[in-house]
C-alpha positions, -999 to +999 in steps of 0.1 A: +176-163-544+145-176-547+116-170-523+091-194-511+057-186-495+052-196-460+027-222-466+047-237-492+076-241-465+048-256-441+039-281-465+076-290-474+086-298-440+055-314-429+059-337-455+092-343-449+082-349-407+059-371-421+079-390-443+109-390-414+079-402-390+066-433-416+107-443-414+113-440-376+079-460-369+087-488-396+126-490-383+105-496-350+078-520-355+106-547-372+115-557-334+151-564-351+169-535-335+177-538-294+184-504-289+153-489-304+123-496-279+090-484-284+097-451-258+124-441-281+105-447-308+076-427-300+100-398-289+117-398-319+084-398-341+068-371-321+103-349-320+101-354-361+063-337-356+077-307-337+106-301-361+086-303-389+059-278-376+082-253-361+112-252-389+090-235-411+092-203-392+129-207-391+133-213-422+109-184-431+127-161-409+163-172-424+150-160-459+140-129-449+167-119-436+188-139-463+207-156-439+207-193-458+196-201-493+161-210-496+165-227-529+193-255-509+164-256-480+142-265-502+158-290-523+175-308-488+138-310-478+128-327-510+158-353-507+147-359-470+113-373-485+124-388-512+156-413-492+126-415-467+105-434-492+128-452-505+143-466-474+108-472-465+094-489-493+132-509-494+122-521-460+090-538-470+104-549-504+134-567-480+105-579-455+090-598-478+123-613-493+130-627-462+093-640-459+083-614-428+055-606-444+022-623-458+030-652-425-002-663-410+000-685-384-011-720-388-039-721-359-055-692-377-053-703-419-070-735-404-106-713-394-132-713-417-134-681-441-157-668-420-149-671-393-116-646-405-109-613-400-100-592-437-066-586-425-056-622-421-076-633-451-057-604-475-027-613-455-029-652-469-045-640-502-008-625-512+011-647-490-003-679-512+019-674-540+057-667-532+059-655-569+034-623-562+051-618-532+085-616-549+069-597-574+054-570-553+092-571-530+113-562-563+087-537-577+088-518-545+130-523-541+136-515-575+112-482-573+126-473-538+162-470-558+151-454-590+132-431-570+171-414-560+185-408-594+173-374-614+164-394-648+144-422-630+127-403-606+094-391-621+085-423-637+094-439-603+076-417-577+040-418-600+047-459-606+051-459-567+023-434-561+000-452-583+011-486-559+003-468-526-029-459-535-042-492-544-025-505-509-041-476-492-073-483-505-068-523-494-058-510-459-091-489-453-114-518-471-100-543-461-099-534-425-061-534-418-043-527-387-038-492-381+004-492-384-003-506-419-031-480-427-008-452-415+024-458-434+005-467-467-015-428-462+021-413-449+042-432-481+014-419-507+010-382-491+050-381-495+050-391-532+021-372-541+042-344-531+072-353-551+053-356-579+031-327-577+055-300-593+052-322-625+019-318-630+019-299-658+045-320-676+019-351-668-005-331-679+010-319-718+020-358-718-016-372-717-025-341-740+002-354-767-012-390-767-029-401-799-065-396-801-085-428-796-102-439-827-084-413-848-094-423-883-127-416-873-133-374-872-165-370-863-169-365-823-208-383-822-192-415-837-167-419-812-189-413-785-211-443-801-180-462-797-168-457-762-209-454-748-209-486-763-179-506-749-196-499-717-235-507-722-227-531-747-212-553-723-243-555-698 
């Protein structure tokens, strides 16, 4: 059977409380569902947090005394985060389908730039085209449902990861409302764990790429080159 460290059981379910947290706080923010108020909302999301700091020790304690198998544990945690994301990301995709998303209200798209706040200006920036907005719903559908078959994972989950950064980064710039800051950080720690046992498979990948300007052997002339494309262009 195979053994984990302790930390490495920490880290699996706190991801996985945080990925579970993301999902219960997204299901609760739509307003669509009656029976999920904002008390049961919050309970739920901090009973998530408990679970996922105290199952660890179970879980811990279980393979020591080989009472479950780690190895199933493990890989239930892992599919906890990864139908978490997707379900997540499938709910904004759907949003935005259904035009819930990128709506500013008419009384504030009629103020001067200015006079705007960056949320509602990058709110009407990707709401003016319905194209980008469709665009940006099927990329994050179709990634949310590759992200749960073996073959399509990987290139999913870094395709997404490489998305939540760039959102995460227009959330903290941009000065976006804290539930929007949150799930972007929670959605990208969860994929960067998914894709962090691949690392070395990423890694020999970008090793096997061609080398740039490979007719060219000598290292100083291709440092010319690239040196150039940059100060050149000033």
């Amino acid at each position: 059977m195979e053994q984990h460290s302790l930390l490495n059981k920490w880290v699996a379910a706190f991801v996985a409380g945080l990925t579970s947290i993301a999902l219960i706080l997204s299901l609760g923010n739509s307003g669509s569902i009656p029976w999920l108020p904002p008390t049961i909302v919050f309970t739920a999301a901090g009973l998530a947090l408990m679970i996922a700091l105290i199952f660890p020790f179970i879980w811990h304690y279980w393979e020591r005394r080989q009472l479950r198998d780690s190895t199933a544990i493990n890989a239930l945690l892992h599919n906890i985060i990864r139908y978490g994301i997707a379900f997540n990301l499938a709910i904004f995709g759907w949003r935005k389908i259904f035009g819930l998303q990128f709506v500013v209200d008419d009384r504030i798209a009629s103020l001067p730039m200015n006079q705007q706040s960056g949320e509602w200006l990058t709110w009407y920036y990707f709401g003016y085209s319905p194209v980008f907005g469709t665009f940006l719903a099927l990329f994050q559908i179709a990634g949310a449902y590759l992200l749960l078959f073996p073959k399509t994972f990987f290139p999913a989950a870094i395709s997404l990861l490489v998305f939540m950064l760039n959102l995460t980064f227009i959330n903290i710039c941009y000065h976006m409302n804290m539930g929007a800051l949150v799930q972007s950080v929670l959605l990208t720690i969860g994929l960067a764990f998914l894709c962090w046992p691949y690392r070395q498979s990423f890694i020999l990948f970008i090793k096997g790429l061609p080398a740039g300007f490979a007719g060219t052997q000598r290292r100083w002339i291709k440092n010319i080159w690239r040196i150039s494309a940059i100060l050149g262009s000033l």
